[in-house]
C-alpha positions as semicolon CSV with decimal commas, in nm:
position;residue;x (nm);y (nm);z (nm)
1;X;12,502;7,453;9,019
2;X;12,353;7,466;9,361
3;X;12,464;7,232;9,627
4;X;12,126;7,196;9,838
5;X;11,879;7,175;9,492
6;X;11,850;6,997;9,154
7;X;11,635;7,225;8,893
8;X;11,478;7,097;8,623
9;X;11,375;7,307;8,304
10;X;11,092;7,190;8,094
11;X;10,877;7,334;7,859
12;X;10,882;7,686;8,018
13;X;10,838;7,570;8,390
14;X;11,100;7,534;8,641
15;X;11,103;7,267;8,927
16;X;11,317;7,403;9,206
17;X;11,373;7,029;9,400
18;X;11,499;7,061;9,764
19;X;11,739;6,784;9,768
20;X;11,826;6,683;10,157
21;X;11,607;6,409;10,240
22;X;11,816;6,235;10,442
23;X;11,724;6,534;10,692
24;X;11,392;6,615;10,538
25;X;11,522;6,954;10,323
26;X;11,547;7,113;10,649
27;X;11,697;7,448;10,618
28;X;12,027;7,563;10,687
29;X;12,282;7,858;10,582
30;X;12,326;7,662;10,250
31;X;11,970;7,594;10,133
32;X;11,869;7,929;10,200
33;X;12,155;8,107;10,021
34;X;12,091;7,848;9,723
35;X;11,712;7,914;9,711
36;X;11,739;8,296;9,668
37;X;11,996;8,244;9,439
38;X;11,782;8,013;9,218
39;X;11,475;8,229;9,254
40;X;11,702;8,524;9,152
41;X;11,798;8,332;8,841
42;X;11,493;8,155;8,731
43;X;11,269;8,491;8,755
44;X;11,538;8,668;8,524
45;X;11,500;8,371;8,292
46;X;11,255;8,483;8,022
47;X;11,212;8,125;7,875
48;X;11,108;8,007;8,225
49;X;10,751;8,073;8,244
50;X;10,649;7,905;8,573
51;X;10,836;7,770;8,888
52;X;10,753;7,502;9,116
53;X;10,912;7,434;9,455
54;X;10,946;7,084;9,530
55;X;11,076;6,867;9,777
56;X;11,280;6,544;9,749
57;X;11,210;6,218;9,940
58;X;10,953;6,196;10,225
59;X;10,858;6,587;10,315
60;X;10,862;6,917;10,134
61;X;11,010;7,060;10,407
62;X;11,079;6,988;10,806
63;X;11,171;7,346;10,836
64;X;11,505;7,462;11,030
65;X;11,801;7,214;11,065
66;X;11,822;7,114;11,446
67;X;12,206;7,144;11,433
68;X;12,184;7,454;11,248
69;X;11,930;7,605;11,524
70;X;12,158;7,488;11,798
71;X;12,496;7,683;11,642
72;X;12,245;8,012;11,617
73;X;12,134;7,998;11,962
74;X;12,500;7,942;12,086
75;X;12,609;8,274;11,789
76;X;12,585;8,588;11,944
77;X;12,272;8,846;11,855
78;X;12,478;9,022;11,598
79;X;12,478;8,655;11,400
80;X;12,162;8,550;11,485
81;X;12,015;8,836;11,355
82;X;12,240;8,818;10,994
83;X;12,104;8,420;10,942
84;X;11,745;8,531;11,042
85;X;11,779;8,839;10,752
86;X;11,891;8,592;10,518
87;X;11,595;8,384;10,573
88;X;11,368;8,672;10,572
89;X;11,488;8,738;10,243
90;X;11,429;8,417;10,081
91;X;11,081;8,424;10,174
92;X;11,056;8,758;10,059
93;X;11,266;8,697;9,696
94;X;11,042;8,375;9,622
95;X;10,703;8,571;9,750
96;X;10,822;8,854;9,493
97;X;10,913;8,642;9,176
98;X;10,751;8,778;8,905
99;X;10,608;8,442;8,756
100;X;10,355;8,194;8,891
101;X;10,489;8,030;9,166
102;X;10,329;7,652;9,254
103;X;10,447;7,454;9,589
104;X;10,409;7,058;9,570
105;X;10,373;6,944;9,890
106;X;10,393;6,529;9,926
107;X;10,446;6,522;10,317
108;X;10,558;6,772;10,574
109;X;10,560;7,145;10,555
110;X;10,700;7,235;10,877
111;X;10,762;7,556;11,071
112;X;10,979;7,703;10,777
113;X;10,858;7,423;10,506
114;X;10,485;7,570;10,591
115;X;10,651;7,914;10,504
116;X;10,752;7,814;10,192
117;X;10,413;7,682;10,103
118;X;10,250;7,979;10,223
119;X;10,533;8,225;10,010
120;X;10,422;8,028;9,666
121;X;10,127;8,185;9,493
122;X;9,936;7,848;9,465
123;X;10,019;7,532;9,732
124;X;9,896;7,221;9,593
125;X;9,908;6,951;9,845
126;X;9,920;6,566;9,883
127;X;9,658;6,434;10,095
128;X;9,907;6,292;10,299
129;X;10,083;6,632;10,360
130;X;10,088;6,752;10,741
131;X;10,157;7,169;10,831
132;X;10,255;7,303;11,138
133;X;10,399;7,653;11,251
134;X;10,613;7,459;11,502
135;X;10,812;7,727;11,657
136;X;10,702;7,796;11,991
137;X;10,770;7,442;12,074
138;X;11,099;7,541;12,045
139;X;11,060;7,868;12,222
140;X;11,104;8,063;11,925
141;X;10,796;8,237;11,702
142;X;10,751;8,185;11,345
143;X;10,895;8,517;11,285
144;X;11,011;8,528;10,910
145;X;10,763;8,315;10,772
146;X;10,496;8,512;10,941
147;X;10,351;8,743;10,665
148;X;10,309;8,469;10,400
149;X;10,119;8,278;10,663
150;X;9,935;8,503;10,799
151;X;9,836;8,606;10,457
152;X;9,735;8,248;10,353
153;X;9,524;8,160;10,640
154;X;9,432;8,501;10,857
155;X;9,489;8,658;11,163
156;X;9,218;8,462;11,314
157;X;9,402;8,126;11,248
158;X;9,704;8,238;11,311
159;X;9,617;8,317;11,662
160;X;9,539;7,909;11,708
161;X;9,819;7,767;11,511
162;X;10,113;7,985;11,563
163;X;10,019;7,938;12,005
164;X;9,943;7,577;11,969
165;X;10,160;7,459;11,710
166;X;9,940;7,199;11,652
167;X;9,968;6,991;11,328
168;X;9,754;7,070;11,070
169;X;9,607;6,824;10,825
170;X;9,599;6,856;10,447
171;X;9,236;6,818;10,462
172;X;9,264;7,167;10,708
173;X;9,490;7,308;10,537
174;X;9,191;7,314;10,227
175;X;8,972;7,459;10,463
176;X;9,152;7,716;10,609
177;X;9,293;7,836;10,266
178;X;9,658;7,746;10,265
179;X;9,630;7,494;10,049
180;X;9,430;7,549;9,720
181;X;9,408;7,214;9,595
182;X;9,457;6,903;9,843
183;X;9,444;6,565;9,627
184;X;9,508;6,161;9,650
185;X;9,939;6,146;9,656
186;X;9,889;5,969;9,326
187;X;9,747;6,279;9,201
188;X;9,998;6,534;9,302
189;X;10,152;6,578;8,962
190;X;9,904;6,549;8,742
191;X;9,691;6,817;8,937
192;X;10,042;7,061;8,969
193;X;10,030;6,974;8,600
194;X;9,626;7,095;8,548
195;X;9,697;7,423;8,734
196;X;10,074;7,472;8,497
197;X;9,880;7,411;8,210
198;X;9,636;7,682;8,335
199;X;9,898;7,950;8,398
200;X;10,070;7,886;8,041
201;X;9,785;8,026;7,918
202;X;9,873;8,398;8,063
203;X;10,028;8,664;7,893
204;X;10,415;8,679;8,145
205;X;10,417;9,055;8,206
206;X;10,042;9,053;8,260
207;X;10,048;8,775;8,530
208;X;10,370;8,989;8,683
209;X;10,127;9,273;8,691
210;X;9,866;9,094;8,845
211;X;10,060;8,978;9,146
212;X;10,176;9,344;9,199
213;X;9,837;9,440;9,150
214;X;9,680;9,181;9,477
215;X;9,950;9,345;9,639
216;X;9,860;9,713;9,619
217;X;9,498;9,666;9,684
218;X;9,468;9,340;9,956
219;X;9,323;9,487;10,284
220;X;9,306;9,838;10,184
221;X;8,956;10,000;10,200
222;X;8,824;10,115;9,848
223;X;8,949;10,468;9,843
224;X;8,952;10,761;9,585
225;X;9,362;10,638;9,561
226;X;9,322;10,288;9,506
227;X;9,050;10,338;9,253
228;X;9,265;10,558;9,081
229;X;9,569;10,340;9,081
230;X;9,362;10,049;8,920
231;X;9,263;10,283;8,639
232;X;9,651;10,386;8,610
233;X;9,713;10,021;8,590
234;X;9,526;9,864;8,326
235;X;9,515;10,194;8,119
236;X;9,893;10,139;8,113
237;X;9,883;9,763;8,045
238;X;9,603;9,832;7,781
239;X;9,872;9,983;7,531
240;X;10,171;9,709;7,557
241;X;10,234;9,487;7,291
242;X;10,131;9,148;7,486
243;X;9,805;9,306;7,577
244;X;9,762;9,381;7,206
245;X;9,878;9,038;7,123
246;X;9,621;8,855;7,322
247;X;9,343;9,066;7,220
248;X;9,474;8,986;6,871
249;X;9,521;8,631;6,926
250;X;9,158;8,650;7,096
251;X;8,979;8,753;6,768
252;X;9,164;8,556;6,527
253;X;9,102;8,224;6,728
254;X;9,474;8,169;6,738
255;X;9,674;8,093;7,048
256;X;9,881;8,379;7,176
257;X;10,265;8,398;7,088
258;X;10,331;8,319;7,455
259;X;10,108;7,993;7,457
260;X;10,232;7,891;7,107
261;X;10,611;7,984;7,221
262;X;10,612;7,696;7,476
């Protein structure tokens, strides 16, 4: 269906592959339109419970297409400014899916690949993955991909990388927080696999919730309205039928319809 991915369904989880290795899944006009289009489709998909973003070949992603940069710098503002909305978006649809969201990362996450990453909920990487926010080398800024990285490793870091555009090891990338889990390349899969297994667990709608729910309260102080709107929240979530289905589940020992569905 898409002519920049291959997506595989399994067992309620969803492997969005980036397929252009002969150029590293770089990203042009193409591969962002079909992203957003898959994310669009796969997050209205109630039998997919879990996506994963992928790469094919050597790197998850080498970021923007060189022959695609060059056209936008020769386009005139009015197009520049269309292809860097469309980008924006992508970010923004596959930050915003509903369901867990997992990046495997097996080599480079460059520039816009390391946006990707940083857009996923979780970012599992291969110890021989390598990040960079590449950009100014290129006298550009990491502009879209700027408030999923930011978010992943802080202002503080951001201050270093996105200036020095220095490569960043998998090994840093644990450290500094945009990577969760950073593991031998022959355990990629089977550690994506550990953390899928995990998520399967969760009740859908509650795990939508909860990502709506880091987003309401992250770096807002503790006020009178944010300790109201967590009380709003769960007293709402309290009365649905999957919260009464897990409690259920719970105290008959019995897996939840959700886990027993798959």
């Amino acid at each position: 269906m898409y002519e920049t991915l291959e997506i595989v369904v399994a067992q309620g989880v969803a492997t969005i592959w980036m397929n252009r290795p002969d150029v590293h899944n770089a990203f042009n006009a193409q591969l962002i339109a079909d992203i957003t289009a898959a994310c669009r489709q796969l997050d209205a998909d109630d039998a997919v419970r879990v996506v994963v973003l992928a790469g094919r070949g050597k790197s998850f992603s080498a970021g923007a297409d060189l022959n695609w940069m060059k056209a936008a710098g020769e386009a005139s503002v009015e197009a520049n400014l269309a292809d860097a909305r469309k980008l924006a978006g992508m970010l923004r649809t596959l930050s915003e899916m509903r369901k867990p969201t997992i990046a495997r990362v097996q080599g480079a996450a460059l520039g816009g690949g390391m946006g990707l990453a940083s857009a996923c909920d979780i970012c599992v990487a291969s110890d021989k993955a390598v990040f960079a926010t590449s950009e100014v080398k290129f006298g550009i800024i990491p502009s879209a991909i700027s408030p999923y990285v930011i978010r992943a490793i802080g202002e503080r870091q951001s201050y270093r990388y996105f200036q020095s555009a220095e490569r960043i090891s998998a090994q840093r990338a644990g450290e500094i927080g945009l990577a969760h889990e950073v593991v031998a390349a022959e355990e990629l899969d089977a550690k994506v696999g550990e953390i899928v297994t995990a998520l399967l667990q969760g009740g859908p709608k509650s795990q939508g919730a909860a990502k709506d729910l880091i987003r309401a309260v992250a770096n807002r102080p503790v006020s009178d309205e944010v300790v109201e709107d967590t009380a709003q929240r769960i007293a709402g979530l309290r009365a649905t039928p999957e919260a009464k289905e897990g409690l259920d589940a719970f105290l008959s020992k019995r897996p939840a319809a959700w886990v027993s569905a798959q």
